[in-house]
C-alpha positions in Angstrom: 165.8 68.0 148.9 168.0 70.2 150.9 167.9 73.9 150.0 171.0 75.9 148.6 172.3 77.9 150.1 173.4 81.2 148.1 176.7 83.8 148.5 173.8 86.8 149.1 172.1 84.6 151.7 175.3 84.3 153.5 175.8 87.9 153.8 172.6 88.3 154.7 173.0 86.5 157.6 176.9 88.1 158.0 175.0 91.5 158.2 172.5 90.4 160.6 175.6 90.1 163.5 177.9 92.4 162.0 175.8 95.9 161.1 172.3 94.7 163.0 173.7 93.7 166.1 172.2 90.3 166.1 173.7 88.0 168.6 174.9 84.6 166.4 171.8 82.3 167.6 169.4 85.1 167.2 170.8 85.7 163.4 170.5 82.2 163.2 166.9 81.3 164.7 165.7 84.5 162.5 167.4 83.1 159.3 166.5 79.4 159.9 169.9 77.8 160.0 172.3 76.3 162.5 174.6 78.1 165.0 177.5 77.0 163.6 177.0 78.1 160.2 176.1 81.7 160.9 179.9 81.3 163.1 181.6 79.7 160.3 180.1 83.0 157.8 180.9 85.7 159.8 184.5 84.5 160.5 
């Protein structure tokens, strides 16, 4: 069963690249989802 994926969680991840200064695949390997959907949040 695939897990949902919530508005906070998103952010979470937003504020990870935007106020952490994450690079996008470390935000990603950290929060355990792809690349592309940490790009696809934060834009």
């Amino acid at each position: 069963m695939p897990r949902r994926i919530t508005p906070e969680f998103k952010r979470e991840c937003v504020n990870l690249v935007l106020f952490q200064g994450y690079k996008y695949q470390d935000a990603a390997d950290a929060m355990g989802v792809g690349l592309s959907s940490i790009q696809r949040w934060v834009s």
